[in-house]
C-alpha positions in Angstrom: -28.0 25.3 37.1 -32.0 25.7 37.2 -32.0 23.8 34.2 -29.7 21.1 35.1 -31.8 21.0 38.8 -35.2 20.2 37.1 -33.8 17.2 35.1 -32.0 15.6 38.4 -35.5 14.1 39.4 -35.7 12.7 35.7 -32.5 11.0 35.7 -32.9 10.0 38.7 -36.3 8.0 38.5 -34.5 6.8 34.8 -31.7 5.0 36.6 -33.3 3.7 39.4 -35.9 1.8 36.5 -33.2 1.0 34.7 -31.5 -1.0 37.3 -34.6 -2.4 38.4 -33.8 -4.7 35.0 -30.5 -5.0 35.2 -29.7 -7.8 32.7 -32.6 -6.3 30.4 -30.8 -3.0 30.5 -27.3 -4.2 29.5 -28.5 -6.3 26.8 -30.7 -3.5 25.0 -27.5 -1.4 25.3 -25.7 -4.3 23.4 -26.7 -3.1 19.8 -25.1 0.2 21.3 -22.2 -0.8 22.4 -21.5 -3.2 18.8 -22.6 -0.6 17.1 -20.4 2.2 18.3 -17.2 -0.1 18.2 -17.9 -1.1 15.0 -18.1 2.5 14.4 -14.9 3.5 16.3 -12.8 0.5 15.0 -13.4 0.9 11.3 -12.2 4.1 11.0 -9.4 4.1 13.4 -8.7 0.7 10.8 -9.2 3.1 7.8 -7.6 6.4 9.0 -4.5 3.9 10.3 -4.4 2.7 6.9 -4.7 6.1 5.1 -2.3 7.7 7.2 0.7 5.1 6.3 -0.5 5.5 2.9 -0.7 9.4 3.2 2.9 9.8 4.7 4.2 7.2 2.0 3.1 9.5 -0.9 4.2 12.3 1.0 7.7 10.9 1.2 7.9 10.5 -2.3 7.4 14.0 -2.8 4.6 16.2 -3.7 6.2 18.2 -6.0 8.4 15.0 -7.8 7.6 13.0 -10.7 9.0 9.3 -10.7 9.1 7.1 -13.8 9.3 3.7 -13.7 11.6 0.9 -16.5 8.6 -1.7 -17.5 11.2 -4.3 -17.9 11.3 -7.5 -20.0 10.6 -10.9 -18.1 12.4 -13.3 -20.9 14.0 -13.2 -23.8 11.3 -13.5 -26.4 9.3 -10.3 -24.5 12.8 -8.2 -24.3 13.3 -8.5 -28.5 9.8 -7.6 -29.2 10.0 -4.3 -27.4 13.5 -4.1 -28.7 12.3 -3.6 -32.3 10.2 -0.6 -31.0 11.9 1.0 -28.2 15.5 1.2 -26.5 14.1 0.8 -23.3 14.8 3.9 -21.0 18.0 5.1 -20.8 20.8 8.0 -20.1 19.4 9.6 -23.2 16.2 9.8 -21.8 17.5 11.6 -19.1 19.1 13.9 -20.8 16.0 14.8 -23.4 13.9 15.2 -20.7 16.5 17.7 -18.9 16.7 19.6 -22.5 13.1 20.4 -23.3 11.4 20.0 -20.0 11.4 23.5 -18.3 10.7 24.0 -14.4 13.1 21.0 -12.9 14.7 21.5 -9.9 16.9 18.1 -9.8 16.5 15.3 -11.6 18.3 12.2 -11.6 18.7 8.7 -13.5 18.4 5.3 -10.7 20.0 1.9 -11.5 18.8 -0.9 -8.9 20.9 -4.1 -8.0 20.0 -6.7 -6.1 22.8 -8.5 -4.3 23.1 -11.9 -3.8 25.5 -12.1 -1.1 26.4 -9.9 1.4 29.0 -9.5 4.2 28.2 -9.1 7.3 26.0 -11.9 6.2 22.2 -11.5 7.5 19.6 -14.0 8.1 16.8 -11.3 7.0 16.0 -9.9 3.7 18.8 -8.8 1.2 18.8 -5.4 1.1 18.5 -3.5 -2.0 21.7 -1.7 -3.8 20.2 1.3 -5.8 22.9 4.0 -7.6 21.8 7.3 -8.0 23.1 11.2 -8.1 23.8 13.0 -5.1 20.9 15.2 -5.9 18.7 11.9 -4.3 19.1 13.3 -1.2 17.3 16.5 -1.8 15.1 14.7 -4.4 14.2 12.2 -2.0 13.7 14.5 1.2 16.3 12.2 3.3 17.0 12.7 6.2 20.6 11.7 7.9 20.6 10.6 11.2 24.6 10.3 11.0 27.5 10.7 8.9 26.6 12.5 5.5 25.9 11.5 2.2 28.2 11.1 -0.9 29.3 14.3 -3.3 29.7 14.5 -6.9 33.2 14.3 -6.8 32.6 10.8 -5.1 30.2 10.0 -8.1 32.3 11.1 -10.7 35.7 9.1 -9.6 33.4 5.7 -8.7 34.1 6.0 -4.9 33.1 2.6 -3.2 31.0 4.5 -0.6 27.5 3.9 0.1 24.8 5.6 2.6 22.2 2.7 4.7 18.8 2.9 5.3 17.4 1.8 8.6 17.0 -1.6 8.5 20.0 -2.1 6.2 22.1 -0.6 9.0 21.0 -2.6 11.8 20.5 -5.9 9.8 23.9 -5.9 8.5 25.9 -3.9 11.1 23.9 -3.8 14.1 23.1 -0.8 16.8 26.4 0.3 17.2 27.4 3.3 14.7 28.3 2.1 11.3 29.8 4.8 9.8 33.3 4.0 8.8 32.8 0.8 9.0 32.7 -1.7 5.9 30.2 -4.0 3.8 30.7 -6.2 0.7 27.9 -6.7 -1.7 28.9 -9.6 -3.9 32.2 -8.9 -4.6 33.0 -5.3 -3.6 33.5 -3.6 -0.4 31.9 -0.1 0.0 32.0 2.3 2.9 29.8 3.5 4.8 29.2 6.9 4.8 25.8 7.7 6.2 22.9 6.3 7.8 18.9 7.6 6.9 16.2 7.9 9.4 13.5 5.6 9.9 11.2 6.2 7.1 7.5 5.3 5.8 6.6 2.3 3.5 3.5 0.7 1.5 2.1 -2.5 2.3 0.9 -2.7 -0.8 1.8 -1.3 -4.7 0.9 2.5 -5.0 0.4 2.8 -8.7 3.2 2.5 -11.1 5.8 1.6 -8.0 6.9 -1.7 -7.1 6.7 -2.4 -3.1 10.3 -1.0 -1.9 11.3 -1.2 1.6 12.6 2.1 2.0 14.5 1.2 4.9 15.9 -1.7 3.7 18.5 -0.2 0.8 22.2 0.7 0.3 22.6 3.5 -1.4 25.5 4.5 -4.0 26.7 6.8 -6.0 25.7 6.0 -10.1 28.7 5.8 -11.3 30.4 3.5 -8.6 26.5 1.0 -9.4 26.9 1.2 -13.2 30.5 0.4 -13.2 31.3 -1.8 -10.3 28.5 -4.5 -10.3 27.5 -6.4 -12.9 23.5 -8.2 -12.9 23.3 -11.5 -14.5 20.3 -11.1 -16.0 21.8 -7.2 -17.3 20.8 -8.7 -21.2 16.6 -8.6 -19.9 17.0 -4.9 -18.3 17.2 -1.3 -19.5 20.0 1.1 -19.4 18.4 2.7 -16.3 15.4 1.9 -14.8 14.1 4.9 -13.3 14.2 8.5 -13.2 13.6 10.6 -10.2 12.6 14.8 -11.1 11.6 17.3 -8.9 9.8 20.4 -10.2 10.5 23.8 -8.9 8.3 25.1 -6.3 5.1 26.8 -7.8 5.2 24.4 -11.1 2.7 22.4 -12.1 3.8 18.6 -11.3 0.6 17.0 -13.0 1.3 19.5 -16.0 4.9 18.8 -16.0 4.1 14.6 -16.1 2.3 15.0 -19.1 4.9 16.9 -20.9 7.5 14.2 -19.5 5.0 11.8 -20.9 4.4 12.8 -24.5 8.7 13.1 -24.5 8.9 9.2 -23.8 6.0 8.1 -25.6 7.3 9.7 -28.6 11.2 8.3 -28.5 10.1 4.7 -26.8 7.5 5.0 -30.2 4.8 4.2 -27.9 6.0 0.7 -26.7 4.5 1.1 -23.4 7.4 0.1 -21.6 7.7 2.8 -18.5 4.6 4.1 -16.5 5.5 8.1 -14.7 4.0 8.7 -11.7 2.6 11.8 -10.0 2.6 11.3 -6.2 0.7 14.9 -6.2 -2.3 13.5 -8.3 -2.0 10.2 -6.1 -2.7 11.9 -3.1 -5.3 13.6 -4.3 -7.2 10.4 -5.4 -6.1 9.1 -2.2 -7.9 11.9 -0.4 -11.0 11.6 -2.5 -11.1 7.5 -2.5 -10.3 8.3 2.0 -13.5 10.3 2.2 -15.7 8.0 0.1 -14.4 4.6 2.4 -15.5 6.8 5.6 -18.8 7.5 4.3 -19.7 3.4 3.5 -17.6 2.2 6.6 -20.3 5.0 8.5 -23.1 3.6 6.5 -22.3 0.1 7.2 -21.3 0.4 11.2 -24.6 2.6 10.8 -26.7 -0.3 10.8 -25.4 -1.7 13.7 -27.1 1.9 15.3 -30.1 1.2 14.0 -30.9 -2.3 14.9 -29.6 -1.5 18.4 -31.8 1.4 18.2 -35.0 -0.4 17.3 -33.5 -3.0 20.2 -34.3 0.7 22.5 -37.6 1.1 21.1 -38.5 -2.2 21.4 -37.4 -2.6 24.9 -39.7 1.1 25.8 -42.4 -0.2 24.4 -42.7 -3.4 26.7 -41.5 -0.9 29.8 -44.5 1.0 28.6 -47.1 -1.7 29.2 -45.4 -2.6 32.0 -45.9 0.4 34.2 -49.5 1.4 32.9 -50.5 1.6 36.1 -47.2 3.9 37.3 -48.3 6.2 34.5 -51.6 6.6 35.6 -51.1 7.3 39.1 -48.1 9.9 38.0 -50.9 11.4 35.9 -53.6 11.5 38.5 -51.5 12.9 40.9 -50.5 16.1 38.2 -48.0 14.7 36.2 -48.4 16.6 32.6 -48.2 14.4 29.3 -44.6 16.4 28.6 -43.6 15.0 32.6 -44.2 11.2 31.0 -42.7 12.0 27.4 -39.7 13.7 29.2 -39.0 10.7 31.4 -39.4 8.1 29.2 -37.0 9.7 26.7 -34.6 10.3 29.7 -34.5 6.5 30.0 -33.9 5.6 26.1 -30.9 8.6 26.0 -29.5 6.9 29.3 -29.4 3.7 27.6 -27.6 4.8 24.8 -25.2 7.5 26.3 -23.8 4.4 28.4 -23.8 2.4 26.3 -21.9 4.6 23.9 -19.6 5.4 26.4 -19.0 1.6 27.1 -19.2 1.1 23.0 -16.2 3.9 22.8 -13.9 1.8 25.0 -15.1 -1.8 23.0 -13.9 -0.2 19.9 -10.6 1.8 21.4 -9.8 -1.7 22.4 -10.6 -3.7 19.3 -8.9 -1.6 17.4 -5.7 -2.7 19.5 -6.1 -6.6 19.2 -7.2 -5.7 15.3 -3.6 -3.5 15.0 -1.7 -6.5 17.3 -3.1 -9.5 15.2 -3.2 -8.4 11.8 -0.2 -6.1 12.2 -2.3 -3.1 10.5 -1.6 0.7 11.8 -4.8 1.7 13.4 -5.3 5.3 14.8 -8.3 6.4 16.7 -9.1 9.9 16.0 -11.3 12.4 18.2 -13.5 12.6 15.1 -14.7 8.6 14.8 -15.3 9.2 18.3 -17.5 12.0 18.3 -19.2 11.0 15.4 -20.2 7.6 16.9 -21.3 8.9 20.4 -23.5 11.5 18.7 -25.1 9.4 16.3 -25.7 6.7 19.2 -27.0 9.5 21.5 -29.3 10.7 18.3 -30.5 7.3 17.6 -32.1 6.4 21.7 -33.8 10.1 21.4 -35.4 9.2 18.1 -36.3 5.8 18.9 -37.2 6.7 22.3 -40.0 9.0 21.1 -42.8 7.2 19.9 -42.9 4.8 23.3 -42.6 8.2 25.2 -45.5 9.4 23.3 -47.6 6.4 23.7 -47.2 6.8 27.6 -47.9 10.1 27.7 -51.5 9.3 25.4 -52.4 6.9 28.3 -55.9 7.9 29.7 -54.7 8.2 33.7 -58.1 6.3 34.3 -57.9 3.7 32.6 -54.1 3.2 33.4 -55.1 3.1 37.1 -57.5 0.0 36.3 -54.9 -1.6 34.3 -53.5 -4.8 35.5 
């Protein structure tokens, strides 16, 4: 309290010369205030962005391995890999099940895309994917109502499907859909289930093609493979993905590259699949997240600095102009530390407010940035603290050497100054 009690003269005698110069004040705080937004609202922009990207590569599974059909885009391509490779298929799936040990599910996909569908929808198609009932543990799903399909229902082709989020309400609405009906070209499947809201890329994650995740129908294999029939089936594999998980306390990266080596060798090294590791993707995610934060600090950095030599600048001139003030403070008693501790008091004030003031610039532009642009911005106690700090750091630094300069003044010849 003592402490606290000697400053109060300080900060008083700051503010009271700082809003002598109002206008002056709140344009040296400026750099400040740009600064620390700039600060605050790239990396709520990047940690937004990391985030979506985090939870999307968490969804897939940290302990999964997905590979990926590198399918043919026209004829000529699909002969030239057929003289080398088969493409990936059910006996892929098997081979990998026979010699890869430490799987805890695994199962083959086959993707369809419709091109009608009843209810009819005015937004995109949804996607038709077949798969085992393992997906659902595979896949971490989560039903919000109903259930999803059995093996029994696999085995005898059962036209039953489960929706994704925005498959449901596109096609059937907010009202519950389970038990009702939809027809995807030509066949009617019911609905069985309905999955929870879950996370998706905006853009490719290595390997994976951009999927909606909320945005499918999905079916057992056996009812996709035998019930719809692609038009362009003659340009794609067999299958055209396979979805493992490895049991807990196994190696996923390890596991990849055995799964690797097992395709390279029987595709005889066409090149035609890509196997992905979300485990080693979010680790390079992690990585590549720390090194953005460090240039986005470097970069809103500068903006602290020339808003910083804006404080010095500003002390300097405040310095010649209240020679004579100093002089008479001196001759009166006033130590060289009484001069240097006020005059810093004044270059911290300026940048404490306008940190404070910069906070709230870049809490907001991070809104209109996340409203315009649609991007997911999250500002995190972190950006926040690191900004203030570094603003707060930046007027006692640069607020030095005017402080000193005062306090050097002879208290004569300040007193004859004019």
């Amino acid at each position: 309290m003592s402490v606290l009690t000697a400053y109060l003269p300080d900060l008083y005698m700051g503010l009271s010369s700082l809003l002598v110069h109002k206008l002056r004040t709140l344009l040296t705080m400026l750099g400040m205030i740009f600064g620390v937004g700039a600060v605050v609202a790239m990396l709520s922009i990047t940690a937004g962005a990391q985030q979506e990207m985090m939870s999307y590569i968490d969804l897939l599974g940290v302990n999964n391995i997905i590979i990926e059909a590198k399918e043919a885009v026209d004829r000529n391509e699909l002969q030239a890999r057929r003289a080398v490779s088969p493409g990936l298929t059910f006996r892929d799936y098997r081979a990998i099940l026979e010699n890869v040990q430490g799987l805890e599910a695994a199962t083959p996909r086959k993707r369809f895309k419709p091109t009608r569908v009843l209810p009819k929808t005015n937004q995109e198609m949804p996607l038709l994917i077949g798969v085992l009932p393992n997906y659902e543990q595979i896949g971490n799903l989560k039903i919000v109502s109903g259930r999803f399909f059995t093996e029994e229902e696999n085995l005898r082709s059962a036209p039953v499907c489960v929706l994704g989020e925005s498959a449901k309400v596109n096609l059937l609405g907010y009202d519950d859909a389970v038990g009702k009906y939809i027809k995807i070209n030509d066949v009617w499947l019911q609905v069985i289930g309905v999955l929870s809201q879950q996370a998706v890329a905006d853009t490719d994650v290595e390997g994976l093609e951009v999927v909606n995740r909320n945005n499918l129908v999905i079916a057992p294999l056996n009812t996709v493979m035998r019930r719809f029939e692609d038009s362009n089936s003659y340009l794609k594999d067999e299958i055209d993905g396979i979805y493992i998980k490895v049991a807990p306390g196994v190696d996923s990266i390890e596991t990849a590259n055995v799964v690797r080596a097992i395709l390279t060798a029987t595709h005889k090294d066409a090149g035609d699949f890509t196997v992905v590791v979300p485990a080693h993707l979010l680790e390079q995610r992690r990585r590549t997240q720390f090194i953005f934060n460090v240039v986005m600090i470097c970069i809103a950095g500068i903006s602290l600095l020339v808003g910083g030599i804006g404080i010095m600048n500003i002390m300097l001139a405040t310095v010649l102009e209240r020679t004579r003030e100093i002089g008479i403070r001196r001759a009166i008693g006033a130590r060289q530390a009484d001069i240097i501790r006020q005059f810093l008091t004044e270059a911290v004030l300026i940048s404490i407010v306008g940190g404070l003031i910069g906070i709230g610039f870049g809490f907001t532009l991070s809104r209109v940035i996340a409203a315009a642009a649609g991007w997911s911005t999250v500002v995190t106690f972190i950006s926040i603290a690191v900004a203030f700090g570094v603003s707060v750091a930046i007027g006692l630094l640069f607020g030095i050497y005017p402080a000193v300069q005062a306090a050097k003044l002879d208290p004569i010849e300040a007193i004859r100054y004019e």
